[in-house]
Every structure is written in C-alpha cells, then in structure tokens.
C-alpha positions in Angstrom: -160.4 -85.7 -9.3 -163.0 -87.3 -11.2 -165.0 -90.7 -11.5 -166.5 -91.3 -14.6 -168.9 -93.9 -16.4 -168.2 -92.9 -20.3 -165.7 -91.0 -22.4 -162.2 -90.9 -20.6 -160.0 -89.6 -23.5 -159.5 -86.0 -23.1 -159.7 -85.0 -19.6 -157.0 -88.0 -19.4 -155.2 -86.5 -22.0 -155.4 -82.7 -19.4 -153.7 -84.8 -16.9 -156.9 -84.5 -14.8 -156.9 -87.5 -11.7 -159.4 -89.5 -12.8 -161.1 -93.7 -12.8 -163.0 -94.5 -15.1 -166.2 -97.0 -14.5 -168.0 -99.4 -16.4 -165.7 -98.7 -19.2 -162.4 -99.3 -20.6 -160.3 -96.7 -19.7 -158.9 -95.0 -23.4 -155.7 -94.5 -21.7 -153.8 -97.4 -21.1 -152.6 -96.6 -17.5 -156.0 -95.0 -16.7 -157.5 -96.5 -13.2 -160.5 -98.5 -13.9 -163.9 -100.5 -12.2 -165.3 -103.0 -14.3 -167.6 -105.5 -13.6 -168.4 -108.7 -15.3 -170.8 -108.0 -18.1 -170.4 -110.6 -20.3 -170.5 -113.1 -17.1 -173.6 -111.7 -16.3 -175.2 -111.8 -19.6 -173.9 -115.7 -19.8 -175.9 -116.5 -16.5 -179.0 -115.5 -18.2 -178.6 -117.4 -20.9 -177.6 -120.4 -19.5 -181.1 -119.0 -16.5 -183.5 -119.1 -19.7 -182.1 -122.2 -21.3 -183.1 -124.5 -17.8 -186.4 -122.7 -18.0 -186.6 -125.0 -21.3 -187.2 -121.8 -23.9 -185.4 -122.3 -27.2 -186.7 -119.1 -28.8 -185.2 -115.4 -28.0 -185.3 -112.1 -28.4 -182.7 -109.8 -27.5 -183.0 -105.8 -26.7 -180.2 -104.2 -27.5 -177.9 -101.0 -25.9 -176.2 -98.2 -28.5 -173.8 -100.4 -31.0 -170.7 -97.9 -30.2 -171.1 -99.1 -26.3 -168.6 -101.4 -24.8 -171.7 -102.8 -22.3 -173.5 -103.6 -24.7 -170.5 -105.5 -27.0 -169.9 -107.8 -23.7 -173.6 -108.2 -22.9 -174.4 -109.3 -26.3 -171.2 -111.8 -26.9 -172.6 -113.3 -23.5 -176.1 -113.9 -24.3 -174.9 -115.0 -28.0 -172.2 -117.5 -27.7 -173.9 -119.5 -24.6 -177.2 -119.8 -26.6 -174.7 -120.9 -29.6 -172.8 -123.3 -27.3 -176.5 -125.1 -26.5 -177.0 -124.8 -30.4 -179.5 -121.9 -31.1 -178.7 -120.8 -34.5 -177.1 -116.6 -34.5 -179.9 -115.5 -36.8 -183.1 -116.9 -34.9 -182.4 -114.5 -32.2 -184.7 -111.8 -32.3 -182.8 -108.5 -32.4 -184.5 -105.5 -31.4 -182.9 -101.9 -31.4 -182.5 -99.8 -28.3 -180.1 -97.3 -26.1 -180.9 -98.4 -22.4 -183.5 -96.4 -21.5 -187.3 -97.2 -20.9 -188.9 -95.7 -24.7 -186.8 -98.5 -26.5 -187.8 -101.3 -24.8 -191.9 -100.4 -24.9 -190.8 -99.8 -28.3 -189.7 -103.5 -28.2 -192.1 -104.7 -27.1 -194.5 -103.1 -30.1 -192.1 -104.2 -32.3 -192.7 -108.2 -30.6 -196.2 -107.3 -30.4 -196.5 -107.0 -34.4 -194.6 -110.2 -35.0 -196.5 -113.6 -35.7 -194.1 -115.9 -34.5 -193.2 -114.6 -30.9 -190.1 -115.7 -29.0 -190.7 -117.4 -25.7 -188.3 -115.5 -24.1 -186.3 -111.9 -24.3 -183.5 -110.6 -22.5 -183.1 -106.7 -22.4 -179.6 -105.4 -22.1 -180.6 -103.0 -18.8 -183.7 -103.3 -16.3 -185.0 -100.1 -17.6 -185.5 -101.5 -21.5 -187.2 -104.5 -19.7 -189.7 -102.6 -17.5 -190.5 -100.7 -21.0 -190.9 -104.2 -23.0 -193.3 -105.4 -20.7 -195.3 -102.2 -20.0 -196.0 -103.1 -23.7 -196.8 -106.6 -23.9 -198.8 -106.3 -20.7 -201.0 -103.2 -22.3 -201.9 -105.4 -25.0 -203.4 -108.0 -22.7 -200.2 -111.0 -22.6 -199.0 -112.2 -19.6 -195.2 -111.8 -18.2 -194.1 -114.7 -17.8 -196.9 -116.9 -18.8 -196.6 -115.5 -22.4 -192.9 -114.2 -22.5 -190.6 -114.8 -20.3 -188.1 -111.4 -19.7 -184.9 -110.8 -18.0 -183.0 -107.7 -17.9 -179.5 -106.1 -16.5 -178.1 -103.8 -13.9 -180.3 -104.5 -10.4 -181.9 -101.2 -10.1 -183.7 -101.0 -7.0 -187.4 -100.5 -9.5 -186.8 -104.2 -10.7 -187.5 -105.8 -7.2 -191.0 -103.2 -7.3 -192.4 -103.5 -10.6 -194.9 -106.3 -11.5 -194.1 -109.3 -11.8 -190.4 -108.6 -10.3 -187.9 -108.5 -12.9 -185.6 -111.0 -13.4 -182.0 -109.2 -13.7 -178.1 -109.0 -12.9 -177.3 -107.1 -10.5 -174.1 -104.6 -10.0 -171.9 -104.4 -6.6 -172.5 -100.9 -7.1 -171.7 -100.3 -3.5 -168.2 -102.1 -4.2 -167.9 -100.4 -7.5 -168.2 -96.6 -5.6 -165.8 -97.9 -3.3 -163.0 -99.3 -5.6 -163.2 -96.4 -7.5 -163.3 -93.7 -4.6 -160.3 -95.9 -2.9 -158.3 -95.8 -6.7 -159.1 -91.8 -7.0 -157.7 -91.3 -3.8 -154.7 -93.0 -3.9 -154.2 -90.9 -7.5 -154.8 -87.9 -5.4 -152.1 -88.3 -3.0 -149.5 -89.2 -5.3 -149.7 -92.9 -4.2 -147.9 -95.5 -7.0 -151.0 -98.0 -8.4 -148.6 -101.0 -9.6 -150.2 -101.6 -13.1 -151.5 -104.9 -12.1 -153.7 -102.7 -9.7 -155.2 -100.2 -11.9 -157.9 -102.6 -13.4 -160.0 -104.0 -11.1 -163.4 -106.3 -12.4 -166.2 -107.3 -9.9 -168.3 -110.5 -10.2 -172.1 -109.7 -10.7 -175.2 -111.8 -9.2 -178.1 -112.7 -11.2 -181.4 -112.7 -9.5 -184.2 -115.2 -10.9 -188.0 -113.5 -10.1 -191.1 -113.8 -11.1 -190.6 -112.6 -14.4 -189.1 -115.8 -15.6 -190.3 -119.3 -15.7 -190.6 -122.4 -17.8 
C-alpha cells in the first residue's frame, strides 16, 4: 500500500492500494486527505488586511500545482472582496523551497515601490524572503510584514517567528494510514468517505504587524 503527496495516476491505474495526500486524487474513487488550502490562505488575507496593509506581494508555488491554485484563489479574492485591485499584487515566481523566496526577496529588494506586506505560499519560501531582506539591512516586520504556509516546526525558531498556517499533519498521517488500511483489508469506503478535508490554524507571530 502506498500514501502519496503528488502524482496518483499510474500506480492507481496498477491497481496498487493507495491515498493520496494534499492532492486531488486523478482517479475518481481514489482515497484522499486534503486540508483546507484555500481556507488557510483566506485567513491570511483577511490576518494582513486588520494589520491595516493595503499593498502585497505574493510568492508563488509551481503553476501546474493544485496547492498553489487554492492558495492563490485564497489570498486573491479576499484581498479583491476588501477591494485591492488583481494587478497591484506583487507576483513573484517560486516552487516552495527556500532559493525562490531569497530570490524574492532580491527581486523586492530591487523594486522602488515596496509592498508593505508578502505572503509566501510555504514557510520555507518565507524563511528565504526574509534571509534576503534582512541581509540587506530592513527590518521584518517593521519594514515588511511576511506570512507564509504549512507550520513547519523551523517557523516557530527562526527570527522573528514566522507568521504561518499550520497543517494537522498528525491528523492528516492518521486519516490516511486509517483509509490505507481499510483498502488493505478489503473493507468497503462508501464514496462519501473517501474524501476527507481537514481545517487548518493560522498562527499570528512576530513576523507580522501593523
């Protein structure tokens, strides 16, 4: 049996016992353990827009990923709903790991008008943005305010602590341990079973504020 965070097509196609995580399963009767990305993404919206900032920058994940589709719909349409315009959002490239985001944050570095706040689309894009902007002598938050996504256990550790969303990952291994296991011993999933989404918790730190 397996349990998988990406591509569930072929070894579904084998036959193979598998859930998929964190993903949409490609086969429609696939098990599957989502959680709720674009909720999470709409919290820190709506976290930022309190604060009082009206200008934003956004890191972004691969284009192809589904995570990054629901993170982005999140942080867009709440900030449209409180009427920032689509194209004043600061979009900067990335893939979810920590080169991007200090690559990010060279990229805000270079630009004259700065946004007063960014959201990354994982923790580990975030720590790289502000390695970046701190190197060059700003302040997080006193110059930019930045949130990022998944609760790794780094964000509460790194200075200042990282603003993020965190994952039930604990409650994600289980779901999808308890679904593999009930495909292992032949055990009927009733269809309204085999999808199951977890709520996610966003955590206000330090590296937020008005």
């Amino acid at each position: 049996g397996h349990i998988l965070r990406g591509s569930t097509g072929s070894l579904a196609d084998a036959g193979v016992p598998m859930v998929a995580v964190s993903v949409p399963p490609t086969a429609a009767d696939l098990p599957a353990v989502l959680v709720e990305e674009r909720g999470g993404a709409i919290a820190v919206a709506r976290h930022l827009l309190k604060l009082g900032h009206r200008t934003f920058g956004y890191v972004a994940g691969p284009e192809d990923s589904y995570i990054e589709t629901e993170r982005w719909a999140g942080f867009h349409d709440t900030l449209a709903a409180a009427g920032i315009a689509s194209g004043s959002i600061v979009r900067y490239p990335g893939d979810f790991h920590v080169r991007t985001g200090h690559a990010a944050g060279e990229a805000y570095l270079r630009r004259a008008r700065r946004p007063s706040a960014i959201f990354a689309a994982s923790d580990m894009m975030a720590i790289g943005f502000m390695r970046a902007v701190h190197a060059a002598g700003l302040s997080v938050p006193g110059d930019v305010s930045v949130a990022g996504f998944d609760g790794i256990e780094f964000a509460d550790y790194c200075e200042p602590p990282l603003t993020t969303v965190r994952q039930p990952r604990e409650a994600m291994g289980r779901a999808a341990a308890e679904l593999l296991f009930r495909l292992l011993s032949g055990q009927p999933i009733p269809r309204e079973e085999r999808r199951i989404t977890l709520p996610v918790d966003l955590r206000p730190a330090a590296s937020t504020s008005a």
